[in-house]
C-alpha positions as CSV (number, residue, x, y, z in Angstrom):
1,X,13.3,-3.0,19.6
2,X,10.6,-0.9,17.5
3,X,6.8,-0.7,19.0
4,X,4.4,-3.6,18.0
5,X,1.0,-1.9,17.8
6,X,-1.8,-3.7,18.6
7,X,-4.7,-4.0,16.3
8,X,-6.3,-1.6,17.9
9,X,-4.2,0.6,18.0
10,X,-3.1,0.2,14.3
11,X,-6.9,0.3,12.9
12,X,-7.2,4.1,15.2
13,X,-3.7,4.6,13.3
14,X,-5.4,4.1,10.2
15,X,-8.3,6.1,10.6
16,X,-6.3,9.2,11.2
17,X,-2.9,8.8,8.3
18,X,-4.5,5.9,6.0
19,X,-8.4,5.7,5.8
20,X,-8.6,3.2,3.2
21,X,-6.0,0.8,5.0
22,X,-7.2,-1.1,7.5
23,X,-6.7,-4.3,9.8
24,X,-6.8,-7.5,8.6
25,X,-5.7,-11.0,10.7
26,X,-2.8,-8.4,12.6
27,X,-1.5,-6.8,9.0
28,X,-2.4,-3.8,8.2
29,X,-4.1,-4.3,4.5
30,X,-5.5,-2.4,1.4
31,X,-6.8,-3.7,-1.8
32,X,-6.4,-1.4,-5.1
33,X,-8.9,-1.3,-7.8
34,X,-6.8,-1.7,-11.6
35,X,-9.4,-2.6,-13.5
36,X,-7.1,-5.2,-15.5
37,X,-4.0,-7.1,-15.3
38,X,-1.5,-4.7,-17.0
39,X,-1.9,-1.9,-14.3
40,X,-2.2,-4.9,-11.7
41,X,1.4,-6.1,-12.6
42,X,2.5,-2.4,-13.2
43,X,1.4,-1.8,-9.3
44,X,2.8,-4.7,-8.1
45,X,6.5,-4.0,-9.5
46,X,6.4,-0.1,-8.2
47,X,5.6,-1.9,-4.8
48,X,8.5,-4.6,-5.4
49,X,10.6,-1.6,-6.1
50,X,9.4,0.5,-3.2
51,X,10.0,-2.8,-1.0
52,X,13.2,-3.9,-1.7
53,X,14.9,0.0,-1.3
54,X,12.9,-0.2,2.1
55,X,14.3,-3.9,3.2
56,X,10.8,-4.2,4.1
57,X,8.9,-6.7,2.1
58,X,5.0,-6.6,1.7
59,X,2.8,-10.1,0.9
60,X,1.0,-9.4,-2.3
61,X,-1.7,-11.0,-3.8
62,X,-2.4,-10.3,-7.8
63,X,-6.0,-11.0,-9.5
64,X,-7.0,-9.5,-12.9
65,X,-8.5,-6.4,-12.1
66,X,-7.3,-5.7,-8.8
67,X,-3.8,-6.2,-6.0
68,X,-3.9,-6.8,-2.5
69,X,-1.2,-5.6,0.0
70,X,-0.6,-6.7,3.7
71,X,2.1,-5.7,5.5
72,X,3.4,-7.0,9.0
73,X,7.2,-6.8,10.5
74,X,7.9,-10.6,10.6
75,X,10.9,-10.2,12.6
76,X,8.6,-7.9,15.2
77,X,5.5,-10.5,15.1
78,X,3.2,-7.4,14.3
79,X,2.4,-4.2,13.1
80,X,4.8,-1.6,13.7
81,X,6.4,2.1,12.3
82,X,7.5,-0.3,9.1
83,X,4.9,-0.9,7.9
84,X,3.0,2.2,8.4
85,X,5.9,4.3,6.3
86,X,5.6,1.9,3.6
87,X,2.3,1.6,3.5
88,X,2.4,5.7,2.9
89,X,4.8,5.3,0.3
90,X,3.1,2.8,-1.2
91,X,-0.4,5.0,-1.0
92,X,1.3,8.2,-2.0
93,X,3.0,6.3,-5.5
94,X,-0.1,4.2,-6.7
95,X,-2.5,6.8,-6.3
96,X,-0.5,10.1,-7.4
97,X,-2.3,11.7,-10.4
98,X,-0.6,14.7,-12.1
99,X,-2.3,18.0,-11.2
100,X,-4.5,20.2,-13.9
101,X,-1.5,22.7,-13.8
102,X,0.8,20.1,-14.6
103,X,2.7,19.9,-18.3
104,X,1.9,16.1,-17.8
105,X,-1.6,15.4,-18.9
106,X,-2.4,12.2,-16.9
107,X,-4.0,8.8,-17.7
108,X,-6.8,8.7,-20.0
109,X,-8.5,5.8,-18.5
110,X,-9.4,5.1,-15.4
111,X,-6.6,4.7,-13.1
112,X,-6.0,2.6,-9.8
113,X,-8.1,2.9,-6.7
């Protein structure tokens, strides 16, 4: 049986690995910044994508300019090693950003945050 964390515990997680997660109602939650709906339904499917390789399945909630994500193991009741490795994966691929160095030039516009 994996480790439930308690909110406590998960929020001093947090602080350490993921400092703009936090927690939220025993979910572990983050809100990104798209500035409009294109990159908010672009986000959302790299997250469907992410979740459904994973099993693990995250609740989102889309608005215009911005997506929520919380994340709980259902099956668990809580918060547990689950959702903290999606979480990462799902922090590492909405906010990578090519390099300077890189022959991939980057979005123009502002991108999520």
């Amino acid at each position: 049986m994996p480790r439930v964390y308690s909110p406590e515990e998960a929020a001093d997680y947090l602080k350490q690995h993921l400092p703009t997660w936090h927690v939220e109602e025993n979910h572990i939650t983050r809100t990104y910044t798209t500035g409009d709906w294109r990159l908010t339904l672009l986000a959302a499917g790299a997250i469907a994508f992410l979740a459904e390789a994973a099993f693990h399945h995250p609740d989102l909630t889309l608005e215009y300019p911005r997506l929520h994500v919380r994340l709980q193991t259902h099956d668990d009741g809580g918060i547990t090693d689950k959702d903290f490795e999606l979480a990462r994966r799902i922090e590492a691929l909405l906010t990578w950003q090519p390099a300077e160095s890189d022959a991939l030039e980057g979005y123009p516009d502002q991108w999520i945050r």
